[in-house]
Residue, then its C-alpha position, 0 to 999 in steps of 0.5 A: x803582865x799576868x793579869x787581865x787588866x780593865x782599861x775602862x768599865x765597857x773594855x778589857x785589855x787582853x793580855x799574856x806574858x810568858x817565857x818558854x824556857x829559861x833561856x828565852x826571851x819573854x813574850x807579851x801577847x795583846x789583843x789589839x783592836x785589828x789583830x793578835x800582836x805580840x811583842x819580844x824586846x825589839x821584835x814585834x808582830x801583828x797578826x790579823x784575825x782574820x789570818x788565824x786559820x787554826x787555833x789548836x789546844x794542848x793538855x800538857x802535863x806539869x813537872x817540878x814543884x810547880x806540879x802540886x798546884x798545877x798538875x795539868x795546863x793547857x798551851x796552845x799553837x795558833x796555825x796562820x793562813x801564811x802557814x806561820x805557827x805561833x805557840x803561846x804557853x800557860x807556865x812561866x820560866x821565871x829563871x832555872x827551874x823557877x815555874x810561875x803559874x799564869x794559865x788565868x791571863x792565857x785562858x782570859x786572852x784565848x777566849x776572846x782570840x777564839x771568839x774575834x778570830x771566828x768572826x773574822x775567819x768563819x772558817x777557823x778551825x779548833x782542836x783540842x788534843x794531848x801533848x806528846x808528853x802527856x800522852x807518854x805520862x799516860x802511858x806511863x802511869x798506866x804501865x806502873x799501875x799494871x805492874x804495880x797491880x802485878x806485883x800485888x798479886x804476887x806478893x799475896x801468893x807468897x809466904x807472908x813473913x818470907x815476903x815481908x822480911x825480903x822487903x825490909x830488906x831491900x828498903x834498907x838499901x833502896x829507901x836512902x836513895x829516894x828524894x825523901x830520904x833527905x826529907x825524913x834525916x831533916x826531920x830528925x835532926x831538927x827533932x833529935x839535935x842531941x843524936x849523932x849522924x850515926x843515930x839518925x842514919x839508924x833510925x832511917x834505916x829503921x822507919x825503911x825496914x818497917x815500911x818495907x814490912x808496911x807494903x806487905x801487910x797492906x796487900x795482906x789486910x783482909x789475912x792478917x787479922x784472923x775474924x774467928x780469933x783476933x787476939x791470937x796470931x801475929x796480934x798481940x794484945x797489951x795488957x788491959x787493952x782488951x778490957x777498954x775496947x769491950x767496955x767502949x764496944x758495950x756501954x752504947x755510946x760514941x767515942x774518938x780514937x786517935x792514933x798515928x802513922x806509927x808502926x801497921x796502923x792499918x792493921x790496927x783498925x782491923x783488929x779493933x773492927x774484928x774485936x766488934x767495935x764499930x768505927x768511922x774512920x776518916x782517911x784521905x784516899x790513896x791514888x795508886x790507880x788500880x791498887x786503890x780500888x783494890x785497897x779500898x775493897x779491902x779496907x771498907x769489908x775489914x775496917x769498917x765505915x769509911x769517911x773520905x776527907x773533902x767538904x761533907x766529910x765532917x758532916x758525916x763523921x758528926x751524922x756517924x757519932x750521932x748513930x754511936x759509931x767510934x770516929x777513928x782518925x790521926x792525928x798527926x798530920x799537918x793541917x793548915x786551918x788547925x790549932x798550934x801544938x809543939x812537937x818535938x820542941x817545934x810548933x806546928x798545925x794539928x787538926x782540931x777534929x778530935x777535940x771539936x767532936x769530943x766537945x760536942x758530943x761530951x764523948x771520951x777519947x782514947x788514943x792508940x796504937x800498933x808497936x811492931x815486934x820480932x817475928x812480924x808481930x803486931x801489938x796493939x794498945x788502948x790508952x784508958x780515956x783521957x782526962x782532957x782540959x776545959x776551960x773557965x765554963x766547964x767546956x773541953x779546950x780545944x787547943x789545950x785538948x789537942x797539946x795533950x793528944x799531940x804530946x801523947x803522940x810525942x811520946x810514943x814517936x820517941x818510944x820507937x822513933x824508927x817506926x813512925x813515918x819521918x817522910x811526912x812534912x810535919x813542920x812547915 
């Protein structure tokens, strides 16, 4: 049982269920009328309340794929006057490597343990502390961000193009032996069913490169871009791109400008901010610790305003247009609550932002992008405005406003399909 279960309007049966490891047997905790009892197939037990002496409370860290909605849990070690120790876990092992969540039954029957044990036994006392393994998963964690941190700073004393063809290198030969690997071939096959093993292996080797080349421009945002003379570098500027941003940067009003995580898309955003034109960017924050912070000081002087994603984020990216800033965002990331759209001949969910804000604000959108060049050159291009599809009233169409960006994208992924982040799960 892994609820907590109403046995009559005035009362509550407490109760918890849970397996340790695969091996074990499960267990079933009860809090009866005298006492905690638990239950493991033949084997029973009760203890007194009043024979708890210490309940003790641990944050643990969760591993698998558990992990992404559990990423901590609390489990707890119950101390008896007899000195008899009792450990009570939040996950389930429903069978090898099979993680059930049931840290809501736990936390119910803990509380009210804590409360009838205290009654029973003024003298119980309570901890809480860290798991070993949480502690070292700490340790860890900061240790990488140090070195991580380290590295970073390296990076940024040696000669750019030394650096980033040094690091394509070595993603050519490290990126196959990540668990994304596997994600990014299968992705591939489904979207080029016609290319051979040898074609998708290429491409792989490809989207590794120009990640390697991607990790030494982000330590390099704030050098790329030259302010004084943005067209003009390691900037190449496709031709009548230049003219559409001045024409968007001069007429005083709102636009949307959407692009994807194709070649240094990063780098894209600064050569728009350089070349004068204001931008709400939204973006989802990165977790990289003390890179983070470093990043995000670089992004927010070279890019512009930027939007964090979470519950007010719409609300100031809307405040944003409002003021005649240019929202930029991707789109092609998977949204859950968003509009079916086909890429690749395979449906999936596009954030319906883009389109829900051109409507509002009767504002043209314009897509672009970055395409990397020999010599670790970067172009950038604007579309000229899109002519998006309305319906029967007059009004943009949401959906078929959002097939068309989305086919948009389709075609630049195909154009250079080694330059565009295949790790992503698009399709789900």
């Amino acid at each position: 049982m892994n609820e907590v279960a109403a046995s009559s309007p005035q009362t509550h049966e407490y109760v918890h269920s849970c397996r340790r490891h695969f091996l074990a047997c499960e267990r079933t905790y009860r809090l009866a009328a005298d006492g905690l009892e638990w239950r493991e197939g033949k084997r029973a037990r009760l203890i007194p309340y009043g024979d708890i002496a210490e309940l003790r409370e641990y944050k643990s860290k969760v591993w698998g794929a558990l992990a992404a909605k559990l990423p901590r849990r609390f489990d707890y070690l119950l101390r008896c006057r007899d000195g008899e120790k009792l450990a009570i876990n939040a996950v389930h092992h429903a069978g090898f490597r099979r993680l059930e969540d049931r840290s809501s039954s736990l936390s119910a029957l803990i509380e009210e343990l804590r409360k009838r044990a205290a009654a029973a036994n003024p003298e119980l006392k309570s901890f809480t502390a860290l798991s070993s393994s949480y502690r070292l998963s700490i340790a860890a964690d900061r240790a990488g961000y140090q070195f991580a941190l380290l590295l970073w700073k390296l990076v940024r004393r040696i000669d750019f193009d030394h650096a980033a063809n040094f690091c394509a290198f070595a993603m050519r030969r490290i990126g196959p032996l990540l668990r994304g690997h596997r994600t990014a071939r299968a992705n591939l096959i489904a979207a080029y069913p016609e290319k051979s093993a040898a074609e998708i292996e290429q491409i792989l080797s490809g989207m590794w490169e120009n990640l390697g080349r991607l990790g030494v421009e982000y330590v390099n945002l704030d050098r790329i871009v030259d302010p004084l003379n943005p067209n003009a570098g390691r900037i190449v500027v496709a031709p009548g791109t230049l003219e559409i941003l001045e024409r968007l940067r001069d007429d005083g009003k709102p636009a949307v400008l959407f692009t994807s995580h194709l070649a240094s898309y990063e780098v894209g955003a600064i050569w728009v901010k350089c070349n004068g034109l204001d931008l709400a960017i939204f973006y989802n924050p990165s977790n990289f610790g003390p890179l983070s912070e470093q990043l995000q000081v670089m992004q927010k002087s070279a890019m512009g305003r930027l939007v964090p994603s979470g519950p007010d984020a719409v609300w100031k990216l809307r405040a944003a247009l409002k003021s005649g800033l240019h929202l930029a965002l991707f789109a092609d990331q998977h949204f859950a609550n968003g509009v079916e759209v086909s890429f690749f001949g395979r449906r999936c969910k596009a954030n319906p932002m883009l389109a829900r804000f051109a409507q509002l604000f009767e504002c043209p959108v314009h897509a672009f992008r970055t395409v990397r060049l020999p010599g670790n050159r970067i172009q950038v291009e604007f579309t000229e405005q899109l002519p998006l599809p309305r319906g029967a009233d007059g009004r943009i169409d949401i959906a078929a406003a959002m097939g068309m960006a989305t086919s948009r994208l389709e075609d630049w992924v195909r154009q250079y399909p080694e330059q565009w982040l295949w790790l992503q799960r698009r399709w789900r």
